[in-house]
N, C-alpha and C positions, 0 to 999 in steps of 0.2 A: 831746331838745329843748334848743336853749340857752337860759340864762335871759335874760330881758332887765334883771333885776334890778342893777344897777351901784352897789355901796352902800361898795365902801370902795376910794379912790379908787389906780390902779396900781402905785405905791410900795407902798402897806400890803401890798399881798397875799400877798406874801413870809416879813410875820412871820408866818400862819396856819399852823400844822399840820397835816397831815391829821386829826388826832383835833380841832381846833379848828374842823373844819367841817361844815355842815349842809347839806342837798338845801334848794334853794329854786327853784318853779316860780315867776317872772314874769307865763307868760302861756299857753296850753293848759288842757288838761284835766286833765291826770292830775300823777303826783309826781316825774318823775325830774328832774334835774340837780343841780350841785353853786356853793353859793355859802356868803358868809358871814354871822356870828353876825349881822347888822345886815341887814334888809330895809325900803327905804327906803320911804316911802307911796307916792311918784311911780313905785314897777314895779309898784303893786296892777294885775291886769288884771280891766279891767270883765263882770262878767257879764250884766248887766240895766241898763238906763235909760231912763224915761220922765219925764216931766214930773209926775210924783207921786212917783218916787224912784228909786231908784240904789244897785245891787249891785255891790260890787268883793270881790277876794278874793287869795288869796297863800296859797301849800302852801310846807310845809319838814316837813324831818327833824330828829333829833336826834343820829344816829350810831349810837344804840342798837337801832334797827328800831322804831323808831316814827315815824310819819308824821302829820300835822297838816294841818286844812285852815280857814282862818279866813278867814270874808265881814265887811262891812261892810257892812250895812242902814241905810240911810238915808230914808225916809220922810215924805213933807209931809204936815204936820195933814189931815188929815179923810179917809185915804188905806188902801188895803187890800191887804195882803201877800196873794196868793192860797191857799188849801188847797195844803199839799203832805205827802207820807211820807216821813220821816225814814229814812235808810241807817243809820243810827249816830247813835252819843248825839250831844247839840247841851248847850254848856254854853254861856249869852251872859252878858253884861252890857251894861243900859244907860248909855249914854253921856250921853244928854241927851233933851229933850220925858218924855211919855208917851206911854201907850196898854194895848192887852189885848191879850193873848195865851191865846189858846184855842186848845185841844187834847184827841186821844182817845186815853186811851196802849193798849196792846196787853194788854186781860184781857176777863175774862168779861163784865162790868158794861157796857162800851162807854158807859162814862157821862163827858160832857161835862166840861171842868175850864175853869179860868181863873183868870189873875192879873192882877191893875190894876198894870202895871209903870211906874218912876220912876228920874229919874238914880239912878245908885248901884248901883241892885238886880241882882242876879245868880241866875239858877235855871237848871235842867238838864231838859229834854228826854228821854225814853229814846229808843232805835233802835225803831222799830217806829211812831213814836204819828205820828198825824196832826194839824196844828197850822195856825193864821195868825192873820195880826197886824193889828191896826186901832190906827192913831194917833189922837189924841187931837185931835177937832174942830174947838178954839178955835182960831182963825187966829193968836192972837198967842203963841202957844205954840213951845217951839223945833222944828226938825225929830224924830224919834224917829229916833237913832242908836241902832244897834244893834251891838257887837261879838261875833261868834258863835265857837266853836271845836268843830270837827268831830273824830274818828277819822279818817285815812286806810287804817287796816290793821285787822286782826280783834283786837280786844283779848288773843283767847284763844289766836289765833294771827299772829303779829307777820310771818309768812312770805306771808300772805296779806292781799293789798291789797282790800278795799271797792271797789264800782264807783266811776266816775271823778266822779259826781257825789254831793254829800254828801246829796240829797233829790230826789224825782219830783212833779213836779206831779201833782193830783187826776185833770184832765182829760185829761193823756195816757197814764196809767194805765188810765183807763177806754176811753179814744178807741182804743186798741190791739188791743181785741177785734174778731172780724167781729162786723156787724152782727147776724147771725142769734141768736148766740151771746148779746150783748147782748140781745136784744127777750126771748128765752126767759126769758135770768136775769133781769131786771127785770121780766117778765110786761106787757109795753106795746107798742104799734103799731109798724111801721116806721118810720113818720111820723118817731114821735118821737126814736128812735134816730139818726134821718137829722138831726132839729133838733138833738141832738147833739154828732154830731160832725165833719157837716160845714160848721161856722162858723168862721171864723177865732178862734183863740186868742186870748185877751185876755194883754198882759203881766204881769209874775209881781207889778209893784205899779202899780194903780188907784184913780184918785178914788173913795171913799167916800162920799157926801154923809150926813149924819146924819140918817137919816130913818124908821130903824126902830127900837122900843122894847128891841128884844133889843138893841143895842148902844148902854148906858147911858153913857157916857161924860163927861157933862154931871155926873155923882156922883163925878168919880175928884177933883178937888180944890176940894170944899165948894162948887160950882155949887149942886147941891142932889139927895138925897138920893133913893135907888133908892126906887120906890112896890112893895110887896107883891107886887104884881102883874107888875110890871117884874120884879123878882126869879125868880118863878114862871115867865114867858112864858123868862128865860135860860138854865132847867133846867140850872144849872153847879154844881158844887161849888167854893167862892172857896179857895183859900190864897195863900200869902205867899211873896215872894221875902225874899230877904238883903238887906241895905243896909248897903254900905259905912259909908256917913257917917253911919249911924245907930247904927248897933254901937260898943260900946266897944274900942277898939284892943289889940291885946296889946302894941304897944311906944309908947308919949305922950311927948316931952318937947317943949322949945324948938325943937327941932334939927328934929322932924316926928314921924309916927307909920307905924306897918305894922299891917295886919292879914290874917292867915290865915285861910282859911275850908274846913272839911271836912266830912263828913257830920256829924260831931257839932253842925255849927253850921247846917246846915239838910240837912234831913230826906229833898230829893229827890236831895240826891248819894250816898245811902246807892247801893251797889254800881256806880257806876261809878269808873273809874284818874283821874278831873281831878277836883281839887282849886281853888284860887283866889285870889289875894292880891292885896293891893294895900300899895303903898309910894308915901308923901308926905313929898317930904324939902323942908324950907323952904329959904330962901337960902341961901348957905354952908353946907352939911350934906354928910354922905355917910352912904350904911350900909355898916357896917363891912364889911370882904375877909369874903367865907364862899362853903359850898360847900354843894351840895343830896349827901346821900347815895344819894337814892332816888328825886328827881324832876327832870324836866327841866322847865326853867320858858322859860314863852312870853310874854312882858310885852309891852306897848299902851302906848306914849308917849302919856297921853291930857290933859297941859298941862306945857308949860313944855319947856326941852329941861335934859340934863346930857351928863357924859362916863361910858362905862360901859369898865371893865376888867378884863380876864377872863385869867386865866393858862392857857394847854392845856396840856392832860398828856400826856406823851408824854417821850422821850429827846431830845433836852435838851427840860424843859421853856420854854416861852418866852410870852410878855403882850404882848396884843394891846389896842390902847384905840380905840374910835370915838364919835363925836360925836352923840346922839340926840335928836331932834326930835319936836313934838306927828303922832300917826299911824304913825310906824315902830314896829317892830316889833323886838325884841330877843329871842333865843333862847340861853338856856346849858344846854346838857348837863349832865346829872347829873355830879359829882363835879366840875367844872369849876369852880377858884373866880372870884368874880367881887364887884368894886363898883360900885356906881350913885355920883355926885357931880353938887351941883347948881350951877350957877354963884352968883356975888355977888351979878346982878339977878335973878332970877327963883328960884322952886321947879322942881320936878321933882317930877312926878305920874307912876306906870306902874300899870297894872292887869294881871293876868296870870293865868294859867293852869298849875295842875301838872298833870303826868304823873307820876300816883303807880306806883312799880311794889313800892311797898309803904309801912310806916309810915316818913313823912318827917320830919325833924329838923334843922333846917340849923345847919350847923356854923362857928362862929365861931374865926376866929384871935386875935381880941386881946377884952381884954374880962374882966368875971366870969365871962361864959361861954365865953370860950376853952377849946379840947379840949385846947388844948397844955399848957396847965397842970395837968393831971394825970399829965403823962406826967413821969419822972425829970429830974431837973434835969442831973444828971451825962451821961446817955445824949445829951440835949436840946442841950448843949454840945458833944458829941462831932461830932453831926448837923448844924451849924451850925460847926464847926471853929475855936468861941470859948472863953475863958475860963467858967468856970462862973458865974461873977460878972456878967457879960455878960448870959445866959440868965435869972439872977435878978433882974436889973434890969430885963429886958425882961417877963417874965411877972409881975413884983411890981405893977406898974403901974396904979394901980385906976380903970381905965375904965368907968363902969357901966352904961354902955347902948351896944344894938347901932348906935344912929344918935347920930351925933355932929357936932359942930362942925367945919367944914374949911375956913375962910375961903382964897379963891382960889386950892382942893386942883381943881376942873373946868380952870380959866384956861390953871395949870402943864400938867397934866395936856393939853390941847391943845397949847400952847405945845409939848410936848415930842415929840408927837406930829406937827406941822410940824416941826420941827426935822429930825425921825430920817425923813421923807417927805423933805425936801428934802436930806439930805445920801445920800439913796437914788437919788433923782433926777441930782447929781451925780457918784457913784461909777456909773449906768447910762453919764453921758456922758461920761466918764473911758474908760470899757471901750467906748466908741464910738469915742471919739477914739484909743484903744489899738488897735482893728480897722482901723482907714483907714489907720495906721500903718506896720499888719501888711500891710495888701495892697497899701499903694505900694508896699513894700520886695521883696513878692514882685514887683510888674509892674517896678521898677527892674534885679532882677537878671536878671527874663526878659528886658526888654531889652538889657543888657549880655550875655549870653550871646546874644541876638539878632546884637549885633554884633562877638562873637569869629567866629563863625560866616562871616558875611560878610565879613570881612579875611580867614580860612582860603581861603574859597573863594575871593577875588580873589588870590590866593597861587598857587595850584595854576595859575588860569586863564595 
């Protein structure tokens, strides 16, 4: 299937490598085709939309046999994501609004769960548990965006792809069965198997109106407080998601902050491969060149735009830079180094996704924590085909944090990026005007042997 994804404009595509690219589906069902590190919002293809909300989504690969599939849920106040079964794990985060999210995960207990979710927060899902989402009542409240990310392939086996959808609705799970088959397991009339399932489906998000006590929602920010009884009729078990902007960051300064999140930091990512991060880099900032050893990361432009840069590995290596915006979607392959950079007017905000395929450490080039500064100075020089002095001035350097100051490092950075597009551009119609060249010359000499020919023959005649 071709993608319909168009994200880095015809010039660029030349600098990409085969190892510097990723499978990105556009618009279908399933994962095949081939695009780049950069999937823009405008190729999301819509799954679902009604007048209470709006499902869009976008699959890609890593290169590594891993396969991805991320929706965007977006839901108006007072509104109801239908019952559905999870194919594979679901890792989201909130975007904006609230709401609750209830679900039955897959053990003996079949005991009800739920969390009151809030921009920020981030929790997982397992494959198996049945789940849906109800937004948050108050009309003046935002939409409840939802950023999701799915498995495309068997975690335990990377060869084998997950059906094409990431979740089945309640009712056409059930609706699938003959009827007979239904009335016996359920022990109930025909009737009612008939009221069932032969009704038109309701879409997968529907007006909610707030009208029942089992969905409290008027408690989720200090309206006023669950009654005993409320509590009892929800027969849920409450826990807590993660919150970005509530956690203390592992990296703070002027420049912006990052923070990683892993099972250790909340409880339901214990045994699944995603992981989570988020990176806030102010005006003028960058974080620094580094490389994932062990995860491939999925990041969500979710404010502000930068330029992001990513070097592919490969013979010759070669750096590839594009332009990100709030809604695209950014994908680096493990071991692929890469920087984010934020312009002069504005931050740059990305929230994301690991694919752990084991313990991750990202690896920084410049810095206290550079890797390179452990390795021999002398060897370091050799590798670099500089003075030894060179190397020691470059690694002596005392950079102390991974996000730094980069006043008008995004500006250049594009600037340079036009530049090397349009003098592509150029040298395309150089080797155009070089072709038309080529084939007057060839239709000049056919005609002049055209007209040897015919002086020979008028010769003879």
């Amino acid at each position: 299937m071709k993608p319909k994804a168009v994200v880095l404009k015809g010039a660029m595509l030349p600098l990409l490598l085969l190892w510097c690219f990723v499978a990105v589906d556009g618009g279908g069902e399933e994962f095949p085709g081939v695009g780049p590190l950069l999937v823009r919002k405008e190729s999301r293809r819509t799954v679902a939309s009604t007048a209470s909300g709006e499902i869009t989504a976008v699959d890609v690969r890593d290169g590594y046999g891993g396969a991805y599939h991320l929706q965007f849920i977006t839901m108006a106040p007072s509104s109801l994501f239908l019952p559905v079964l999870l194919h594979t794990d679901m890792v989201f985060y909130v975007q904006s609004g609230s709401g609750r999210v209830t679900y039955v995960e897959e053990d003996e207990n079949h005991e009800t769960e739920h969390i009151d979710v809030v921009r920020g927060d981030i929790y997982r899902l397992e494959k198996g548990s049945m789940f849906y989402v109800q937004s948050h009542p108050d009309p003046t409240r935002d939409n409840l965006r939802i950023h999701a990310i799915f498995n495309a392939v068997d975690t335990d086996n990377t060869k084998v792809e997950l059906p094409a959808a990431a979740y089945s609705n309640i009712s056409d799970l059930v609706g699938g069965f003959e009827d007979k088959v239904l009335q016996m397991a359920f022990g109930v009339s025909e009737e009612t198997i008939l009221a069932i399932k032969w009704v038109e489906k309701p879409p997968a998000i529907i007006p909610f109106p707030h009208t029942s006590k089992t969905v409290s929602f008027g408690a989720l920010r200090g309206i006023r407080s669950l009654t005993a009884e409320e509590e009892k009729l929800t027969n849920k078990k409450k826990t807590k998601a993660f919150n970005f902007f509530e956690a203390k960051p592992d990296v703070e300064n002027c420049n912006g902050w990052s923070t990683a999140l892993s099972h250790k930091d909340l409880k339901a990512l214990k045994g699944s491969n995603f992981g989570a991060f988020m990176v806030n880099l102010s005006r003028s900032s960058m974080m620094g060149p580094y490389w994932n050893p062990k995860a491939t990361e999925i990041a969500i432009v979710i404010q502000g735009r930068g330029m992001v840069e990513a070097v592919c590995i490969g013979e010759p290596s070669e750096e590839t830079r594009f332009k990100a915006k709030e809604g695209d979607v950014v994908v680096v392959p493990r071991l692929h180094p890469v920087t984010q950079t934020s312009y002069n007017d504005e931050g740059f905000i990305l929230v994301g996704f690991n694919n752990l395929v084991g313990k991750n450490r990202p690896q920084f080039f410049g810095g206290k924590r550079s890797v390179l500064r452990i390795l021999d100075r002398e060897v370091m020089a050799m590798a670099f085909n500089v003075p030894t002095a060179i190397v020691e001035g470059l690694l002596s350097a005392r950079v102390e944090s991974t996000i730094l100051a980069c006043t008008s490092c995004a500006e250049e950075l594009e600037g340079r990026m036009k530049d090397q597009s349009k003098g592509e551009e150029e040298h395309e119609e150089e080797d155009d005007d070089d072709e038309e060249r080529a084939a007057w010359k060839v239709d000049e000499e056919a005609r002049r042997e055209a007209e040897r020919e015919m002086r020979m023959l008028g010769m003879l005649v």
